[in-house]
KEBAVO-857290 format. One record per atom (N, C-alpha, C): residue in one letter; x, y, z. Coordinates in steps of 0.02 Angstrom, whole numbers, plus 32768, in hexadecimal, padded with zeros to 4 digits. Layout:
BEGIN
AXYZ/...
//
This chain:
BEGIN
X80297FC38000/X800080008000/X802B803F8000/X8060804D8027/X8079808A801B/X80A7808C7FEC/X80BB80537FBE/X80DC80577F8D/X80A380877F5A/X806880817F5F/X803280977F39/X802680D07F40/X802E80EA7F75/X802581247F97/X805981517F73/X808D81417F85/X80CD815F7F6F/X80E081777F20/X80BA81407F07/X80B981407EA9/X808B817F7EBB/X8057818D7ED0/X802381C57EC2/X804D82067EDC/X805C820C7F07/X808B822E7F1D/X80BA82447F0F/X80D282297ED2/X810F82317E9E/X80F582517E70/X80B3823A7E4D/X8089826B7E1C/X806082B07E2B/X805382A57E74/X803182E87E81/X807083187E8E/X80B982FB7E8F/X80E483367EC2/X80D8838C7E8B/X80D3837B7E47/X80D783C57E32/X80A583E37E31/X806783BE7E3D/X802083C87E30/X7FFB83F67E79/X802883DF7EAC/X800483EF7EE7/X7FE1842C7EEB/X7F9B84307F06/X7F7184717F10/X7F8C84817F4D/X7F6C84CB7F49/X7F8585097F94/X7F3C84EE7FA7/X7F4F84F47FFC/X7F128508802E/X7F2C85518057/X7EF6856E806D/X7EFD859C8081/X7ED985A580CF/X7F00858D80F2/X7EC8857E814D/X7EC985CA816A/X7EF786018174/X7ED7862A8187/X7EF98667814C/X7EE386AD8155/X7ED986DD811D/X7F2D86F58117/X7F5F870780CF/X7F9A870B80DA/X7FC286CF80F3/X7FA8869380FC/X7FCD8640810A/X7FC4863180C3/X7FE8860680A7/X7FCD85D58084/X7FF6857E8099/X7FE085518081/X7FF085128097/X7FFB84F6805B/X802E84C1804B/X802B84A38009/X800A844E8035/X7FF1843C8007/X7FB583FD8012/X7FFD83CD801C/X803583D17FEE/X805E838D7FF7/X8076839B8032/X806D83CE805A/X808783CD80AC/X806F839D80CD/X803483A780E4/X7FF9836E80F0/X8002832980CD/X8003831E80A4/X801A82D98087/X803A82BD80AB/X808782EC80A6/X80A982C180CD/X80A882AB8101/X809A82DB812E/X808882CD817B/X805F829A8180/X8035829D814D/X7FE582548141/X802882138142/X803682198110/X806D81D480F6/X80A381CC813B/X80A981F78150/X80E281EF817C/X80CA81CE81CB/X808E81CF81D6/X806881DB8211/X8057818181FF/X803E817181BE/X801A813481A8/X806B810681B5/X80B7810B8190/X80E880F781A2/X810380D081F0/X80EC811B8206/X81088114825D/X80CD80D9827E/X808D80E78275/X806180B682A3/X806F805F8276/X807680638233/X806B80288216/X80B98011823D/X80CE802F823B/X8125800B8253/X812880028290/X8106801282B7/X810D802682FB/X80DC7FC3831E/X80817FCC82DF/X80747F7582E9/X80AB7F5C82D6/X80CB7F54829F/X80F67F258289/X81317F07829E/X814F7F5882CD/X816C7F4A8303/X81AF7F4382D3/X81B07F6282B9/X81F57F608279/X81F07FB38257/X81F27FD88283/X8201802A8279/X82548035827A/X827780468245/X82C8805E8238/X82CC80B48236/X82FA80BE8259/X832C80FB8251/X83488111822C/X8352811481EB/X837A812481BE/X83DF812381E5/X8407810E81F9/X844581338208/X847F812981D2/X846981358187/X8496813C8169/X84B1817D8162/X84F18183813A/X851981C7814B/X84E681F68127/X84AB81E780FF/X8490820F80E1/X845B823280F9/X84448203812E/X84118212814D/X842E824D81A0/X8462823981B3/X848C825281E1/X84A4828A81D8/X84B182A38188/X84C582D58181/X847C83158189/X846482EF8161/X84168308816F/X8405831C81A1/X83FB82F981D5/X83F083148212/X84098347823E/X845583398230/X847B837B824A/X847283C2821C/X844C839F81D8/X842A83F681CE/X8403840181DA/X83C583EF81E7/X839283FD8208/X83A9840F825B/X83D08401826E/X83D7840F82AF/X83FB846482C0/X843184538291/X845684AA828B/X842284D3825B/X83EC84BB8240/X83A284F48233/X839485018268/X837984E5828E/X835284D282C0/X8386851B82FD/X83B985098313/X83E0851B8333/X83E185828331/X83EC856B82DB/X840185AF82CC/X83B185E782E2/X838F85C982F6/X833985FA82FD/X835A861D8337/X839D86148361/X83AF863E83AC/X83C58681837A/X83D486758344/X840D86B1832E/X83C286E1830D/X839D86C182F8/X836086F582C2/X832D872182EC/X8336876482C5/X832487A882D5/X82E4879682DA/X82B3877582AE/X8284877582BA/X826C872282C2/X825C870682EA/X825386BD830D/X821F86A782E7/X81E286CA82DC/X81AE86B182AB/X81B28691827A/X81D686DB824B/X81E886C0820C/X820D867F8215/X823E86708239/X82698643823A/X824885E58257/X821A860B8281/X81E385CF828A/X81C185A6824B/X81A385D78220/X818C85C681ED/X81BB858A81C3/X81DB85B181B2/X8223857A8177/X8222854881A5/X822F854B81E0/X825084F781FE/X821A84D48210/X81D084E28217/X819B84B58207/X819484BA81B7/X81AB84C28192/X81A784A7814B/X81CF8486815A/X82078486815F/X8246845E8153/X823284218178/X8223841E81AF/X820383D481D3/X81C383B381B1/X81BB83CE8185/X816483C88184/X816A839D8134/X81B583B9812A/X81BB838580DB/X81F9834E80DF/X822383558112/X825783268117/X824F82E0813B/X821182D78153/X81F382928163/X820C82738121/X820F826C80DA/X820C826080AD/X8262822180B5/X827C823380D8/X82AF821880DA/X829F81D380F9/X827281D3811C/X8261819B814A/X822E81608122/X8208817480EF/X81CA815680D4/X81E781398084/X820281648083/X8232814D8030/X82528115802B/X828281148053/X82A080DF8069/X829A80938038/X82CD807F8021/X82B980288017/X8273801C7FE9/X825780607FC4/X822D80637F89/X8239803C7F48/X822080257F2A/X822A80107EDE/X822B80487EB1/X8274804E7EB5/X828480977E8E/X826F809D7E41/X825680717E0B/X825180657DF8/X81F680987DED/X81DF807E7E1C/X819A808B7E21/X818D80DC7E3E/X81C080E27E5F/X81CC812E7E75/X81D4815F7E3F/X8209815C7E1D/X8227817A7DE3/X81F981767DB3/X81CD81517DAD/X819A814E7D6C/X815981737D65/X815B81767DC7/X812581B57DD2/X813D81FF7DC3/X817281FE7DDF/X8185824C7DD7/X8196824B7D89/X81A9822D7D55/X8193823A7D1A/X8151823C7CF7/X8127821D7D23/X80E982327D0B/X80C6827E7D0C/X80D282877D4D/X80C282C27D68/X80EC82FC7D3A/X813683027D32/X815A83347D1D/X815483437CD6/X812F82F37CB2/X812382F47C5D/X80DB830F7C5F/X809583127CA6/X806E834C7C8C/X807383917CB0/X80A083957CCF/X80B783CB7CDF/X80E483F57CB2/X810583D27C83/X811283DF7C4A/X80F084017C16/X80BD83E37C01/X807E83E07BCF/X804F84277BE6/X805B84307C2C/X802B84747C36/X805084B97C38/X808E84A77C3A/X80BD84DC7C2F/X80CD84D37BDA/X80DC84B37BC0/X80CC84B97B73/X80A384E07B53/X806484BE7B82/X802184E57B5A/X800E85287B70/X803085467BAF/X802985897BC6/X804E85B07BA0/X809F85927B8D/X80BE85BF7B63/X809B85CF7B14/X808B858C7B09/X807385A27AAD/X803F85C67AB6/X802085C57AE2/X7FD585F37AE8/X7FCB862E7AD5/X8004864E7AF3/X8017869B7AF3/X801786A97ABA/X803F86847A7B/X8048869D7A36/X800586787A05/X7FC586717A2E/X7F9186797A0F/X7F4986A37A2B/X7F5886A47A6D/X7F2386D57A9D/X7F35871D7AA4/X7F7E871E7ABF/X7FA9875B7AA8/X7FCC87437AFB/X7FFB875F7B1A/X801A87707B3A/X7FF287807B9E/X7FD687BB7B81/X7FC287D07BAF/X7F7487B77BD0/X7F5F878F7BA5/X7F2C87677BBE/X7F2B87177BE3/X7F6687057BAB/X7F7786DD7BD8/X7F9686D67C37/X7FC487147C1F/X7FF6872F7C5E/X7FBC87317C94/X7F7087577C75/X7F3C87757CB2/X7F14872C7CBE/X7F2E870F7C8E/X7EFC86B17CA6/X7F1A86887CDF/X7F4D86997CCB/X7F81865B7CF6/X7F8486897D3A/X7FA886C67D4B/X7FB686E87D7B/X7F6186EB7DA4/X7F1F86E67D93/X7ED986E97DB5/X7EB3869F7DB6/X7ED286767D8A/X7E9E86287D9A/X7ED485FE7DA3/X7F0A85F37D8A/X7F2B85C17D9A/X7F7985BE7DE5/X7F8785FE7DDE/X7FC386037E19/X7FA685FA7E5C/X7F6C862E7E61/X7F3F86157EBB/X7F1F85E17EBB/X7F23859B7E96/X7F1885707E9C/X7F3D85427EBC/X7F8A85567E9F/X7FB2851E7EA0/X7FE0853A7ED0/X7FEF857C7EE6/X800685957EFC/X7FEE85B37F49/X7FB885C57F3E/X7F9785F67F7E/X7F7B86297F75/X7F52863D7F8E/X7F51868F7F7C/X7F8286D47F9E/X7F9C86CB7FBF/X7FE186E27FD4/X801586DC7FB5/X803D86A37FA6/X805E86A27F80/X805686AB7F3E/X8030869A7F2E/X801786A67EE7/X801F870B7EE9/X800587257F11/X800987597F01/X805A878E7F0F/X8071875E7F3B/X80BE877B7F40/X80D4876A7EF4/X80D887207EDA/X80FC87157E99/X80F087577E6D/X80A087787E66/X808D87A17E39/X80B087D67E3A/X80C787E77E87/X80C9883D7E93/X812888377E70/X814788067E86/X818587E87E66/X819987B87E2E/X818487C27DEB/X818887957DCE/X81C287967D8F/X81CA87497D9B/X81F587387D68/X81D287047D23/X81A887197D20/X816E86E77CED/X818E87127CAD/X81B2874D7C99/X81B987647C4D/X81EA87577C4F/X820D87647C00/X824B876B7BEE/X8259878E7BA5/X828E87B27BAB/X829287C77B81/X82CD87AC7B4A/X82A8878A7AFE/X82CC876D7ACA/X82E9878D7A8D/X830487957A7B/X831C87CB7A3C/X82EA87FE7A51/X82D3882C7A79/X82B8885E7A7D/X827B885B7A6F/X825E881A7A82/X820D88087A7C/X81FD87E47AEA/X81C787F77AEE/X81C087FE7B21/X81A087AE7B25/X81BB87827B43/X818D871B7B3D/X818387147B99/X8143870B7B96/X812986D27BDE/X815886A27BC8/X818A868C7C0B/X81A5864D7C09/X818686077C17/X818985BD7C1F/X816A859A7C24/X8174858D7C73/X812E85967C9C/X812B85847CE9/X810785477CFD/X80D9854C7CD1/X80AD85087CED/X807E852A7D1B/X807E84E37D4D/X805084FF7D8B/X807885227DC9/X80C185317DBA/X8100853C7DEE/X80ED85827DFD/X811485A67E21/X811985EA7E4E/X813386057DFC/X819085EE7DE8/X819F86027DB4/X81CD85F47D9B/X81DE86057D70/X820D85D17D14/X823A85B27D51/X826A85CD7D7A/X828A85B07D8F/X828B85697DC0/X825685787DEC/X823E85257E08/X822B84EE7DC2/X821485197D8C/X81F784DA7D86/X821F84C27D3C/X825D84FB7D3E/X82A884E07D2F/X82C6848D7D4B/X82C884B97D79/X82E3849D7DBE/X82B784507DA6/X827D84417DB1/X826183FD7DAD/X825C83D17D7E/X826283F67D45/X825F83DE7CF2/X82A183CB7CF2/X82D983E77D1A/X832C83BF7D0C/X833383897D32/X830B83917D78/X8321834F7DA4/X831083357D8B/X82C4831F7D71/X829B82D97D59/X82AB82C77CF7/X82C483067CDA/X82D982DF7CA8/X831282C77C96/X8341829F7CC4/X836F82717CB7/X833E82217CF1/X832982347D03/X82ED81F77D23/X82C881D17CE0/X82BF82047CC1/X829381DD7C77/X82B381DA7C43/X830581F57C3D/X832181B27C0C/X834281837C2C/X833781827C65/X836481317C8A/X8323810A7C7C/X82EA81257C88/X82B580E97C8C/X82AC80BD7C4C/X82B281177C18/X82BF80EF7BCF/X82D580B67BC4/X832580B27BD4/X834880887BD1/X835480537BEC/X833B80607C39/X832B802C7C69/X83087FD97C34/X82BA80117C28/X82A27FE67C14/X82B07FC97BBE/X82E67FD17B9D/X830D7FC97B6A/X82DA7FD47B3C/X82CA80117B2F/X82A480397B09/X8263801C7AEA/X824C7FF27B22/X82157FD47B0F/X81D77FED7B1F/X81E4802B7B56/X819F80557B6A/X81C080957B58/X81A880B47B20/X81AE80F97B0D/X819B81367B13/X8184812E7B3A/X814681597B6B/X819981827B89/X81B881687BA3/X81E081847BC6/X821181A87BA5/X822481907B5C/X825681C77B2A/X822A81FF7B0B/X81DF81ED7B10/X81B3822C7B0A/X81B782637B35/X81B182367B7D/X81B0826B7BB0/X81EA82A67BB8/X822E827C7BA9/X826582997BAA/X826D82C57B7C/X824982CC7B4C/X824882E57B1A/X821B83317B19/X81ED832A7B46/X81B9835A7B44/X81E883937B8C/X81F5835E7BB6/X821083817BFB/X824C83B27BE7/X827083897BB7/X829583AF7B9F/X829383FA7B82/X826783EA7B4B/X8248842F7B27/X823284667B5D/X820F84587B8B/X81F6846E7BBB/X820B849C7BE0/X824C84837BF4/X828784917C1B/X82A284CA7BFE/X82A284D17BAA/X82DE84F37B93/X82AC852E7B9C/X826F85107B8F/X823885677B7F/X823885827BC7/X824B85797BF1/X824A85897C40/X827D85C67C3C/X82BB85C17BF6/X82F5861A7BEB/X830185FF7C35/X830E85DE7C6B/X831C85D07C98/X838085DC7C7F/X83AA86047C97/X83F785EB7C8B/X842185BE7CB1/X83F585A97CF0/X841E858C7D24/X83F7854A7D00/X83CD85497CF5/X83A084F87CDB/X83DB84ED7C98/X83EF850C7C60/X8414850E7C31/X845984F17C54/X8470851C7C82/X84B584F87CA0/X84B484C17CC3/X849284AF7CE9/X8464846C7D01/X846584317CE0/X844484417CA0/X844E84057C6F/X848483FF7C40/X84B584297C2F/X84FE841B7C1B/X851784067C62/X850E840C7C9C/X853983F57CDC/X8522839A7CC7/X84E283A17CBF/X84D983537CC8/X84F383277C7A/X84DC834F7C53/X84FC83247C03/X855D83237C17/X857D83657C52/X85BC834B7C45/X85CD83097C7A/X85A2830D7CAA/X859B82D37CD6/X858F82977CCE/X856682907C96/X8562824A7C6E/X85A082307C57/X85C282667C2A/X85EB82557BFF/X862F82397C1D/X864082607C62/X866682447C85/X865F82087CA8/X862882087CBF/X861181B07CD6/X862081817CA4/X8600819A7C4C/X861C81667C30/X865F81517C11/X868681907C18/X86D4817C7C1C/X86F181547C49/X86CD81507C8E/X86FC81297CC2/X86DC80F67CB6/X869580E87CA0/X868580927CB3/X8691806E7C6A/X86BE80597C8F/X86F27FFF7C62/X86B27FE17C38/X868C7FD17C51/X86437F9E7C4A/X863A7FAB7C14/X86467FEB7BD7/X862980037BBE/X864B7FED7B6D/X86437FCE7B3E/X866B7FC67AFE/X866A80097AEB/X86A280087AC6/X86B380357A9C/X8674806C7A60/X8654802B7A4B/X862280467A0D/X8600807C7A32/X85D980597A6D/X85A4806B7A9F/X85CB80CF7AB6/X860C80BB7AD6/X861380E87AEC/X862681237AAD/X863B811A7A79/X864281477A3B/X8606815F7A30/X85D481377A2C/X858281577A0F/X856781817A49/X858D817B7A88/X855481977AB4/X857781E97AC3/X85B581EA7AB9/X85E5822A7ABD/X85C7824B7A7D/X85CA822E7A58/X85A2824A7A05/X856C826B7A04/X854982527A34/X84FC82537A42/X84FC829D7A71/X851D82A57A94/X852882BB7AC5/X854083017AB9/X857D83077A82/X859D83367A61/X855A83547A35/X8535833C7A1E/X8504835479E7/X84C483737A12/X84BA835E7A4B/X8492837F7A75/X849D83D27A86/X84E983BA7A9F/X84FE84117AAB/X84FC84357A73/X8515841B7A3C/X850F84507A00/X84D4846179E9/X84AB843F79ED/X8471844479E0/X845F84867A05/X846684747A42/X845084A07A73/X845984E67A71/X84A984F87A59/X84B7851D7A5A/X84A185517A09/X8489852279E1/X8480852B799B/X842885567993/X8417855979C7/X83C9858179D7/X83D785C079EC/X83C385E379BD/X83EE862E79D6/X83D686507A16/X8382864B7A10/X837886567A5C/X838386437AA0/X838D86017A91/X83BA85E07ADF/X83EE85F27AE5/X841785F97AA3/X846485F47AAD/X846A86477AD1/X8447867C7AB0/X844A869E7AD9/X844586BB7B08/X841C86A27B27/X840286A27B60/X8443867E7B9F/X843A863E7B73/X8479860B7B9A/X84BC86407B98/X84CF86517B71/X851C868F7B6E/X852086B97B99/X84CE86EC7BA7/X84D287237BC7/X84DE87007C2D/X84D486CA7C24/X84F886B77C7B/X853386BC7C84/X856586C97C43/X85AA86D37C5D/X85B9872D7C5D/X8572874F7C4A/X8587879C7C3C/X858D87C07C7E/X85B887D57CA7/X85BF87F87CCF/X85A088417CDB/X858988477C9F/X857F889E7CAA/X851B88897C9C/X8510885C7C8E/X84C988607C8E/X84AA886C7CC4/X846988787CD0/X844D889B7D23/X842E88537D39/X842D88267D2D/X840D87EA7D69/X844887BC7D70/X847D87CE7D53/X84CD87B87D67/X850087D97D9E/X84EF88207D7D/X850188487DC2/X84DD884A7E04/X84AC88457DEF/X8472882C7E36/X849187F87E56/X84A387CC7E37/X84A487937E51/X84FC87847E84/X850F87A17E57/X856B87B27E61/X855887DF7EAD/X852E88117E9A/X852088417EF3/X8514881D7F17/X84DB87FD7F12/X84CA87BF7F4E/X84D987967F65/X851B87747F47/X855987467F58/X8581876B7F85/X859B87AE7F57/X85C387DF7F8E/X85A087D77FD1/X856D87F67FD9/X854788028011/X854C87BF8045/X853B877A801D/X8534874B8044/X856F8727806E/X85A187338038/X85EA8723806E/X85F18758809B/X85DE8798808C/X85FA87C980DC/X85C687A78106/X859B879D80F6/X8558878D812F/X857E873A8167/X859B8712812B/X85BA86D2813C/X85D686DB8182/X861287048149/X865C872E817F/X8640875681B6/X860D877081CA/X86008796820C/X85D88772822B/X85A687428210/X857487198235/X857886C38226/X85A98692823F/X85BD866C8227/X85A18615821F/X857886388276/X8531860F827E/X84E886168262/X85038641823C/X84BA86598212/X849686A6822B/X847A86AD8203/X844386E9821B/X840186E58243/X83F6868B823A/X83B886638252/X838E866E8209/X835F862B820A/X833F860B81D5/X8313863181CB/X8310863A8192/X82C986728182/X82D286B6817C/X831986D3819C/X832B871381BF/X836787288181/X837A8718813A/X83A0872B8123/X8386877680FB/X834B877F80DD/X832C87B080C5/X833A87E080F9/X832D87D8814C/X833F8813816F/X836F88368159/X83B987FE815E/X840588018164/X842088278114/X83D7882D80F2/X83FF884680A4/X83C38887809F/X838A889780B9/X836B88CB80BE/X833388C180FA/X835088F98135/X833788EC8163/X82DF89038158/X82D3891A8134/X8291892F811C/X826889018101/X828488B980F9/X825C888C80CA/X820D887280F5/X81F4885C80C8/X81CF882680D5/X81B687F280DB/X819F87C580F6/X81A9877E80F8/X81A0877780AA/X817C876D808C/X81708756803E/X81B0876D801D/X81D387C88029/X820087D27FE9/X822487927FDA/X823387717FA7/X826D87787F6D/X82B887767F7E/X82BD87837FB9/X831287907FBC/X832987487FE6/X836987467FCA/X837E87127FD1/X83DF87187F8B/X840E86E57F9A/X844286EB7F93/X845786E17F44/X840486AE7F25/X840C869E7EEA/X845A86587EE8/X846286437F1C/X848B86047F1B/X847985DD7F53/X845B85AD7F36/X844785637F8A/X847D85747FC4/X84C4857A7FBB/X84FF85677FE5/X850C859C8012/X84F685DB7FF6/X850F8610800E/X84DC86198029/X84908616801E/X8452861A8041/X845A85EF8089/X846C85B2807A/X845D859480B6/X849585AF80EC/X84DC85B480DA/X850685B980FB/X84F886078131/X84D9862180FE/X84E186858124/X84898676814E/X846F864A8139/X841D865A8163/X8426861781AC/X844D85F3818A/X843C85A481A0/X849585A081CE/X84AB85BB81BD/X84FA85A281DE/X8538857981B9/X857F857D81B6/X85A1855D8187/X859D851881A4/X858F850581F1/X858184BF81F6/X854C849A81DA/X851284C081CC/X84C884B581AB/X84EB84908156/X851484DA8129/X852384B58103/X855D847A80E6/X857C8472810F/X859C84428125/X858384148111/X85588402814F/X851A83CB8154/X850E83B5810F/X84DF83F480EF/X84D083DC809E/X84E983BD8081/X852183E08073/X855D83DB803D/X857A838D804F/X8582837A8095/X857C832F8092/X854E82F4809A/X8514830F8096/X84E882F78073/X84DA82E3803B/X84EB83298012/X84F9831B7FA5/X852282E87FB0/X857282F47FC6/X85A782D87FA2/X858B82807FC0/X8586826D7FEE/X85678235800A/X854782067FCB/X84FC82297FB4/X84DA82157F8D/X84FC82157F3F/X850F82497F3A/X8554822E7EF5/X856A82007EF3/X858781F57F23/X85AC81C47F34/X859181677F19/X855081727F42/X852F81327F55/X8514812D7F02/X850381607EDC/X84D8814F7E9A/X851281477E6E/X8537815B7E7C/X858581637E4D/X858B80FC7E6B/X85A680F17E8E/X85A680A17E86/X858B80697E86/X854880957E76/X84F2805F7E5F/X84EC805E7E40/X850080957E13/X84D9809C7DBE/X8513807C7D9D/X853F804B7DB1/X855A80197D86/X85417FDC7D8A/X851A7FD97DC3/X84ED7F8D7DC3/X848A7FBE7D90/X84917FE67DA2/X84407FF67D87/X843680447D67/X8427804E7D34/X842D807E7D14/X83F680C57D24/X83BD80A77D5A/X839B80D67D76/X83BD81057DA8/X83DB80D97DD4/X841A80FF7E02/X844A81427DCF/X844B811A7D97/X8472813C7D68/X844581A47D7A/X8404819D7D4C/X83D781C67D48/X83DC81EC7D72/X83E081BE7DC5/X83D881E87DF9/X841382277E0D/X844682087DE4/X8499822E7DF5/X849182527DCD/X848382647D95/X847182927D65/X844882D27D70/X83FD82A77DA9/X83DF82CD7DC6/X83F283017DEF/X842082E57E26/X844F830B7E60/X848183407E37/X849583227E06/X84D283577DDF/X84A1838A7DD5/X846D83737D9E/X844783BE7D89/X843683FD7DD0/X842883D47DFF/X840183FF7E53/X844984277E50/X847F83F17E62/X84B584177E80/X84CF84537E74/X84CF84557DFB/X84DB84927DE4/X84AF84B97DE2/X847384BC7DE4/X844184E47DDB/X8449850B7E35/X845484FB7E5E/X845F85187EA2/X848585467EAE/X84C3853E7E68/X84E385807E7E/X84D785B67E5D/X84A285C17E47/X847085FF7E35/X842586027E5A/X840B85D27E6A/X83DE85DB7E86/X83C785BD7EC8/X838D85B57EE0/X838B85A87F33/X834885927F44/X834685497F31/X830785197F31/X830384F67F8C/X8311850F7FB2/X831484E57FEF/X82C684F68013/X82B885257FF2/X8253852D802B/X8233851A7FEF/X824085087FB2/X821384D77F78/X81F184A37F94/X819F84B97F91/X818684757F8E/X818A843B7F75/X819A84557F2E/X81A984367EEF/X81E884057EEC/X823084237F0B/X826584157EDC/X828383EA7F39/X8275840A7F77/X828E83F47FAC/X827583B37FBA/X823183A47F94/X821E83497FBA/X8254832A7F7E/X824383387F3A/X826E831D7EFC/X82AD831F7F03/X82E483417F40/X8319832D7F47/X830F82F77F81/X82E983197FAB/X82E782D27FF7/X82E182937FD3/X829F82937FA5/X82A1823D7F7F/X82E082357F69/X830482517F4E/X8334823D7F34/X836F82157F57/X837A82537F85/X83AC82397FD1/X839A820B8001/X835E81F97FF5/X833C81B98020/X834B81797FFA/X835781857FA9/X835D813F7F89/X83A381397F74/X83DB81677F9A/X840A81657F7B/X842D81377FA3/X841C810E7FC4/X843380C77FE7/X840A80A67FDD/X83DE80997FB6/X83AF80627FAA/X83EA80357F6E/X840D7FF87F99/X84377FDF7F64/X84077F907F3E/X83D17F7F7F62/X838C7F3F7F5A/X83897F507F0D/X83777F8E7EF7/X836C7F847EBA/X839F7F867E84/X83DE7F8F7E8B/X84107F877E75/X84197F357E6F/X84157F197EB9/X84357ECE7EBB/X83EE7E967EA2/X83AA7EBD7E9D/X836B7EA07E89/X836C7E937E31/X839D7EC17E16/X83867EBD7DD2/X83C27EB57DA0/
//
């Protein structure tokens, strides 16, 4: 049964609706889930009388971040705010405990389900525009579809701050969001889950095609997102492949020539679309204004490091960069590492960081017995580069989709099962 559970749970993760319990709150529904699933875990284990601890280094590392979160609420100016984040943060990291010893197989097939029509509605939001016009669409999505999925709070912070346009050769394009906050989460989700659906491809030796479709659509998806950290993301992971398949022996010669081939023609390709490519270029331009932004906010975040070393306390970094903010603004370091380290403490990111390398680790010497493991390392590469531009850790979306991940990254049963 909760293998069943879990498959649904894999398909609803991008889908999840907002609740809204009191006015200015909003709640995402997969909060509740989990706690449902997690609550159903603890009593069923508890008859069975066969309830486990997780104490691998992955799970250990884990904990000691949650704990230096937890810790750091002595250092934050304002305790509320900081309350808030660390009941999210508890409220989705049960996930580590319930994942566990899953048929990854069956896991991974949900979250491609889910991310290939999460795909499909971000597709069809973008083409829309260049037949409804622009601004009707923009007034559709921002009034029926974001306070749905979002909240009505949040939904209306995304509005007052938005990153939903872009500007292309000097034409003004809605990027592709889906049902997400914006291009960038749902960047962010279209890269983790599409190296999940060409392992499955292949897994299943291209006998269910459903899955080189999916990869195929997630893909497209992804690029219409003008996302640049999603762009560097997936050259991080096509160069991450390529090095995996240089070191593994296993591999004949033919195999490994066609797949470097394959591989080489992707990037060019890539780079051969004038609108991506430029887009993709302008991340190395220094003098552009959401580069220099971003270059300030790094500045800012190491002095913040260097004077506050235990953090600023969770929730409390917007103080530490404009004491005027508000809980909803926007501000933040624009890098996972530097976010956690200046809000959360350099022991907080510590913690993380051996957490990733941990799970590298473990998928890096599985995915020579099973090629899903493979997917999953691909997955982690894409998170890892995409982090040092952006800052998915209060994602509904992208924070359970790394926990699954780090929960199965010692699942070695299905490695030695198949």
């Amino acid at each position: 049964m909760l293998q069943k559970i879990l498959f649904i749970f894999a398909i609803y993760l991008p889908f999840q609706v907002a609740l809204n319990p009191l006015p200015g709150i909003d709640l995402a529904s997969i909060r509740l889930l989990i706690v449902a699933i997690f609550l159903f875990w603890l009593f069923w284990g508890l008859y069975r009388k066969n309830i486990r601890i997780p104490t691998d280094p992955i799970s250990v590392s884990l904990y000691c971040f949650l704990f230096f979160a937890s810790f750091s609420l002595f250092f934050a100016e304002n305790p509320l705010w900081g309350t808030r984040k660390l009941l999210f943060l508890f409220s989705i990291f049960p996930i580590l405990f319930f994942f566990r010893k899953i048929e990854m197989e069956k896991i991974f097939s949900g979250l491609v389900y889910g991310s290939f029509a999460a795909s499909l509605v971000g597709l069809a939001q973008f083409f829309a525009q260049f037949i409804f016009g622009i601004e009707k669409i923009y007034s559709f999505w921002g009034k029926f579809i974001t306070p749905v999925f979002l909240g009505n709070a949040f939904s209306a912070s995304v509005l007052e701050f938005p990153s939903w346009l872009v500007n292309i050769a000097g034409k003004t394009v809605f990027r592709a969001i889906s049902i997400f906050p914006d291009p960038h989460m749902f960047s962010f989700y279209l890269g983790m889950t599409a190296p999940l659906a060409l392992a499955l491809y292949f897994h299943h030796k291209k006998e269910k095609k459903f899955f080189l479709l999916a990869f195929i659509f997630i893909l497209l998806a992804l690029l219409l997102t003008f996302a640049r950290g999603g762009y560097l993301g997936l050259l991080a992971s096509i160069l991450t492949l390529a090095i995996y398949l240089l070191k593994n022996a296993r591999l004949d010669s033919h195999n490994l020539a066609k797949t470097i081939f394959i591989s080489f023609v992707i990037i060019v390709s890539f780079f051969s679309i004038e609108p991506l490519r430029s887009r993709f270029l302008a991340s190395f331009d220094f003098e552009e204004g959401s580069n220099r932004g971003r270059i300030e906010m790094w500045t800012q975040a190491l002095a913040t490091i260097k004077e506050h070393p235990m953090g600023v306390g969770i929730g409390n970094l917007p103080l530490a960069f404009v004491p005027t903010a508000s809980y909803r603004d926007p501000i933040y370091a624009h890098n996972l590492y530097l976010d956690i380290a200046a809000e959360l403490g350099v022991f907080a990111l510590l913690s993380f960081l051996a957490a990733l390398l941990f799970s590298f680790r473990a998928f890096a010497k599985t995915s020579q017995k099973h090629i899903l493991f493979l997917g999953a390392l691909l997955s982690l590469s894409f998170f890892a580069t995409y982090s040092l531009v952006e800052t998915p850790l209060y994602s509904v979306h992208i924070l359970p989709l790394l926990l699954i991940l780090l929960s199965l990254s010692n699942t070695y049963e299905s490695a030695k099962n198949n």
